[in-house]
N, C-alpha and C positions, 0 to 999 in steps of 0.2 A: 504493500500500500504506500500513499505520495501523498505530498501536498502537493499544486502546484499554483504560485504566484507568478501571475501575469501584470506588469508594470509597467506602463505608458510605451503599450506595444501598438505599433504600426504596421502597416503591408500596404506597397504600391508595385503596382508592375509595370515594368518597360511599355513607352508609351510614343508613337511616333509622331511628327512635327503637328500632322491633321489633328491629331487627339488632344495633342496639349494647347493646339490655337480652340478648337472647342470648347475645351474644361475652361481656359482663361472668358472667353465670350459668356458663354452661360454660367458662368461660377458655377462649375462643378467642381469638386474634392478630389485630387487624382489616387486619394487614399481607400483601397478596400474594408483597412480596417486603420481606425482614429483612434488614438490614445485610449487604448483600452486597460483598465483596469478593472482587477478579480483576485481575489483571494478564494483558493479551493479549498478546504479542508481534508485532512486524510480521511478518506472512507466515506466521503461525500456524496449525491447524486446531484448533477448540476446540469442545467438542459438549458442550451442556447436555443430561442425561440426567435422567430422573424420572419420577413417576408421574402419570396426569393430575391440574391442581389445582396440582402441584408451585411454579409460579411461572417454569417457563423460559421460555414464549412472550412472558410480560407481560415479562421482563427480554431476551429481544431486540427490543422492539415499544419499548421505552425508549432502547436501543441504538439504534434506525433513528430514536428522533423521534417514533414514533408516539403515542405514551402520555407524558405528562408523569411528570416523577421527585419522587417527596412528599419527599425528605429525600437528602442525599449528593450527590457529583460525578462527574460524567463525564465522563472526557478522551480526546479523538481524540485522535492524532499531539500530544499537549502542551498539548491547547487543550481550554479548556474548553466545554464544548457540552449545557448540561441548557437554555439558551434558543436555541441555532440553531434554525432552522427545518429540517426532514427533509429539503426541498427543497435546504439548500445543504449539507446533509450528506457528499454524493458517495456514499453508499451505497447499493446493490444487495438488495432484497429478493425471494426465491422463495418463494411460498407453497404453503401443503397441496392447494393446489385450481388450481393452474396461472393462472387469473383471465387466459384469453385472449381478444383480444374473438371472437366467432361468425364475424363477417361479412367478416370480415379475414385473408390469407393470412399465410403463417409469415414471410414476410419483413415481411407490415404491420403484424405485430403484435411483429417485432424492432426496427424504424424507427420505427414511431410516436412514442416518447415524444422521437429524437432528433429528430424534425420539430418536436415542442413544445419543445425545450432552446433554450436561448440561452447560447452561451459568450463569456469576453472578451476580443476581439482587437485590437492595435494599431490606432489612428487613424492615417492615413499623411497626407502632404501630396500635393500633385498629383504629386511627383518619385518618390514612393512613399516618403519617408523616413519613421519613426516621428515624431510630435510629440509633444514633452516639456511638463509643465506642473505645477503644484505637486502635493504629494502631501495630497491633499483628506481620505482616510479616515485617516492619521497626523494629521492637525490638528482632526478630529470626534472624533477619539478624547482629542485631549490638554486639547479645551476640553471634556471630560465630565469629565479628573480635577481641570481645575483648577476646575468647583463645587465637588468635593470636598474639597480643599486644607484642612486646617486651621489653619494658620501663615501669614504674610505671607511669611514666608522660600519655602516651596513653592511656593507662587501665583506668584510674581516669579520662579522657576527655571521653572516650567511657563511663562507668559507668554512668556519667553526664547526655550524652544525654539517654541515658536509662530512666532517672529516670523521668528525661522532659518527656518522651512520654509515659510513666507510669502513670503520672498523668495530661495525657492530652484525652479526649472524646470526637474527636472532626472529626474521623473518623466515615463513613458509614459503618455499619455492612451490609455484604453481604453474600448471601446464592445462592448454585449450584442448580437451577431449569432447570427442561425441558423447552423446546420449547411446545408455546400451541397451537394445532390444527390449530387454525387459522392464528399465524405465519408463521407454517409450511408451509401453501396452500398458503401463500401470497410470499413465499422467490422463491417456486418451480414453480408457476404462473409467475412472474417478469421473471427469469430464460426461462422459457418457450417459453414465449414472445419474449426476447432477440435471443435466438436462432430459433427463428421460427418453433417449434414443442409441439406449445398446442393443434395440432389435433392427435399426439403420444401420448397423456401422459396416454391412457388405454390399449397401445397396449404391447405387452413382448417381448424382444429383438430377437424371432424367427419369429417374425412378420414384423419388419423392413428390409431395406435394410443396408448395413456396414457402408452410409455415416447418416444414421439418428441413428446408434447405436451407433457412433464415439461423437455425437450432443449430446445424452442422456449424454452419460459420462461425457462431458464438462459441462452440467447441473449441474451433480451432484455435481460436483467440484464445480460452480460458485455458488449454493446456499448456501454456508457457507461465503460467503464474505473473500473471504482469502486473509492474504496480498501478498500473492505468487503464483502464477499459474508455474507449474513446469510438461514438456508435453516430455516425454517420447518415442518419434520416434512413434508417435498417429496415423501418416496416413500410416504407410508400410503393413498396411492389405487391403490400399484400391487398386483398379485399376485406371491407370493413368489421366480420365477423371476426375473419382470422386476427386482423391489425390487434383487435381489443385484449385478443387470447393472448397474444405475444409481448403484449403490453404488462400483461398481470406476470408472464413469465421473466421477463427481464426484469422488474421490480422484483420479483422471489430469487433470480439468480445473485441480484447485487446484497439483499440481506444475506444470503450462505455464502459469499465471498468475503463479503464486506470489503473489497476493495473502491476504490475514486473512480468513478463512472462518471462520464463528459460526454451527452444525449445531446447532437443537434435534428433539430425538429422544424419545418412549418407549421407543424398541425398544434394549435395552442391547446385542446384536448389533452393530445401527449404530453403535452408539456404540463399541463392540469395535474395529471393525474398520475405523473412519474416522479416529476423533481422534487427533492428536500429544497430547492431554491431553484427560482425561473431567474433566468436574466434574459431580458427582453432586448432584441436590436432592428435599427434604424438607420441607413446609410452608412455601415462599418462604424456606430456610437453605440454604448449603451444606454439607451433610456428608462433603464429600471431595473434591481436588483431586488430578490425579496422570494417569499415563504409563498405558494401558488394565491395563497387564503389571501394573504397581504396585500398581492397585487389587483386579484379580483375587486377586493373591498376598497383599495385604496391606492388607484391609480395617481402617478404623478400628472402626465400629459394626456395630451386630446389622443394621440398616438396608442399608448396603451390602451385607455380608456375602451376604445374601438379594435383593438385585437386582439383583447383576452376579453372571454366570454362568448358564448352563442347559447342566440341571437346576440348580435351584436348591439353594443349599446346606442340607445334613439337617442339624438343630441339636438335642439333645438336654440335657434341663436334669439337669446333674450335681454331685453333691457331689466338690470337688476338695480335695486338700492336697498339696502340697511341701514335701519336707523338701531336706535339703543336696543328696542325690544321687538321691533318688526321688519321681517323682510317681504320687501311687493316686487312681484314678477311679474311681466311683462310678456307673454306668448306673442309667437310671431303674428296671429292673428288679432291681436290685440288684446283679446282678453287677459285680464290681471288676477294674480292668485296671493293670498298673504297667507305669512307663516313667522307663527313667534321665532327671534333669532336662535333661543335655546335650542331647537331643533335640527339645528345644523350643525356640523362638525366647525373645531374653532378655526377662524380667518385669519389669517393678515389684515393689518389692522385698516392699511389701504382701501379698503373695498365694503368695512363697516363705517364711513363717514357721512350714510347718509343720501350723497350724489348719485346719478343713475350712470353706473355701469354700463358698456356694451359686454357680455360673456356669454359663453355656451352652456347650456344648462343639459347635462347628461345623466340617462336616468337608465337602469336596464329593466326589459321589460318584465319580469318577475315583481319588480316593484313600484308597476300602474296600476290603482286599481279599479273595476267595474262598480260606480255607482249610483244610486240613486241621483244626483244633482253633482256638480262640479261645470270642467271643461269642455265643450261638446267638443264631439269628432264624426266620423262617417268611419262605418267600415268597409274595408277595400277587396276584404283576401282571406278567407280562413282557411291555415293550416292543420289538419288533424296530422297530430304526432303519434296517436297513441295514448300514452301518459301524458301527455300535455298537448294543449293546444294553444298555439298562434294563432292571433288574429294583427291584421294588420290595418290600418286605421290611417287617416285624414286628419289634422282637425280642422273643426270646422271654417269657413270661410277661408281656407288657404291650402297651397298644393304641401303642404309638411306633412310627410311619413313619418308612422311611426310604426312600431309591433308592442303587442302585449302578449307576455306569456300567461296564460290558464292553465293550472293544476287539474281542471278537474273537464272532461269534456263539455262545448259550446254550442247554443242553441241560434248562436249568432250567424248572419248569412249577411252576404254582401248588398252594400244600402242603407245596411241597420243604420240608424243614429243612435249613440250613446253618449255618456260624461262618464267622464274619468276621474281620477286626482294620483297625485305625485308623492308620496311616505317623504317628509322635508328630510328623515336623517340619511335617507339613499340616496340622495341627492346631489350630483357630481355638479363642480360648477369650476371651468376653466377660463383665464385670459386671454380673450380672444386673436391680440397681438401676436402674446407668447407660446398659445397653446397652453401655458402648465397652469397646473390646480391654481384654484386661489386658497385651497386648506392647508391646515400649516405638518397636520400628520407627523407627530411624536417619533423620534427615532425612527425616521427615513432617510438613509442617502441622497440627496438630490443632484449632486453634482458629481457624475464620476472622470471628470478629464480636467481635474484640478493639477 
């Protein structure tokens, strides 16, 4: 298992003279990924979320080694790693397309790469004792800083400890050996087991279905023991029965590994319902870090606001003012709603002076609700879900869509007129300028490209 600390990391690719006289014209960012910061925890589940474009694959593809980093550091477990090599990473990549070989059964294609590994184990003597001998990468390391020594006084401390470990044998000499046969069938067995597909392990990936080829891959991955599991938007080739089943399986593989798991997703669902923490993205920026629960509830920007959740959240642009004990709202159709200010989460003090606001007033539809007197509207569209019903709605005197979710199935049919009303503590309300909340929301991060 890893920590990994990401620190004012950037990605830009090579760009030709057409592209950079564009990006200058239309101010575009010639950056994939902006000053990103994150802090993982070891034994974490952490799911980049966004829309395609967004920059989360290029920032796990950096993560694994794969994509070099333009600017910033990246630290595994404490150590810094923007020049390891992916190879000695110890990391575990699943990708979108499973990438198994054809020709190869499930068990050839969970062994293989450990048949290519070389790991490093004691040199013994004939007695089978370890053999000790200087410590070679401690003294490659110490004659690199002492080129760099700028003082006579440094260079003669570094030399020192040179000479210490020169004449010290007190290191195990180690040698790059294969995996033997029988490690091999005991790491890809174990694995097997874990995933419940050791009656696969003869068959070749034309012979399975997508959710046990999806299984195979995770194999592969998990018989190297890695301290990173880094998953690739894994399930968008399945169909939506399977997606959900492999969803609940990769959430029960990371509790019995317990290793740092790094989930990118489009789908905020997945993202919902797998991550210990979402981090939301936006043109290669982070727009939000947080608990699923946290972001649902208490979105920073108009951005979030509208892509976590479905139905997506109805946002309607309103004229607002607050005064000491009452807030009046302003519907686009003109109708006005008041609501004591207790009922709101607390403001920035900006926006309780009383003056009328331009803001967007965001509200999701589980929390409109059907009733006798309030707002009219017209309804437009009724979804039956099943367990819930959507209706979709006008209001009245103006072209503003909205939806409301129903718990329980609707008698409603397209034409109806109804009133509504708005719960004031569910109540999103964003700067219209800046897009972001006007709430002030207790222990949130708001800026992460400080």
């Amino acid at each position: 298992m890893a920590s990994i600390s990401l620190r004012h990391i950037y990605k830009a690719y090579p760009r030709g003279k057409i592209e950079k006289k564009k990006e200058q014209e239309q101010n575009i960012s010639p950056f994939a990924v902006r000053d990103f910061n994150l802090e993982i925890e070891d034994g974490e589940f952490v799911v980049l979320v966004g829309p395609s474009g967004c920059g989360k694959s290029t920032t796990l593809r950096m993560i694994a080694g794969l994509e070099d980093i333009s600017g910033g550091e990246l630290y595994i477990d404490d150590i810094l790693s923007n020049n390891i090599d992916a190879s000695k990473r110890n990391i575990a990549m699943v990708f979108q397309n499973y990438a198994l070989y054809p020709h190869m059964t499930s068990y050839g294609n969970m062994s293989y790469g450990l048949k290519l590994r070389k790991i490093a184990k004691p040199v013994l003597d004939k007695e089978g004792n370890p053999v000790y001998g200087r410590d070679e990468e401690a003294i490659k390391e110490l004659k690199k800083e002492l080129k760099k020594a700028t003082t006579a006084e440094q260079a003669s401390e570094i030399k020192a400890k040179i000479t210490e470990l020169e004449n010290k044998c007190d290191t195990p000499k180690m040698k790059l050996v294969h995996y033997s046969k029988e490690e091999i069938d005991e790491k890809v067995q174990r694995a097997a087991e874990v995933l419940d597909i050791k009656h696969l392990l003869d068959r070749k990936p034309n012979e399975m279905s997508g959710g046990q080829r999806q299984r195979v891959a995770l194999g592969r991955a998990l018989v190297r023991d890695p301290k990173v599991f880094l998953l690739d938007e894994p399930l968008s080739n399945l169909d939506a029965k399977l997606r959900a089943s492999m969803r609940n399986e990769i959430v029960k593989l990371h509790e019995r590994v317990k290793t740092t798991f790094v989930y990118v997703t489009h789908d905020q669902i997945e993202a919902m319902t797998m991550g210990d923490r979402i981090v939301v993205m936006k043109d290669g920026l982070i727009q939000q870090v947080g608990a699923p629960s946290e972001i649902y509830d208490n979105p920073l920007n108009l951005f979030v606001a509208g892509f976590i959740g479905t139905p997506q959240m109805n946002f309607f642009d309103v004229d607002f003012a607050a005064g000491v004990k009452e807030v009046t709202i302003k519907l686009p159709n003109g109708k006005k709603v008041e609501y004591p200010l207790k009922d709101f989460n607390e403001m920035f003090e900006q926006y309780i002076d009383g003056n009328i606001k331009s803001l967007v007033l965001g509200i999701r539809g589980e929390h409109i609700a059907i009733s006798d007197s309030g707002v009219e509207a017209v309804v437009t569209f009724v979804e039956i879900l099943g367990n819930t019903t959507n209706v979709l709605c006008k209001l009245k005197d103006s072209d503003v869509e909205f939806s409301i979710s129903v718990q329980e199935r609707s008698t409603l049919v397209q034409g109806d007129e109804i009133h509504i009303g708005f719960l004031p503590k569910n109540i999103h309300l964003f700067d219209k300028e800046t897009g972001e909340t006007v709430y002030k929301y207790e222990n949130i991060v708001r800026n992460y490209h400080e």
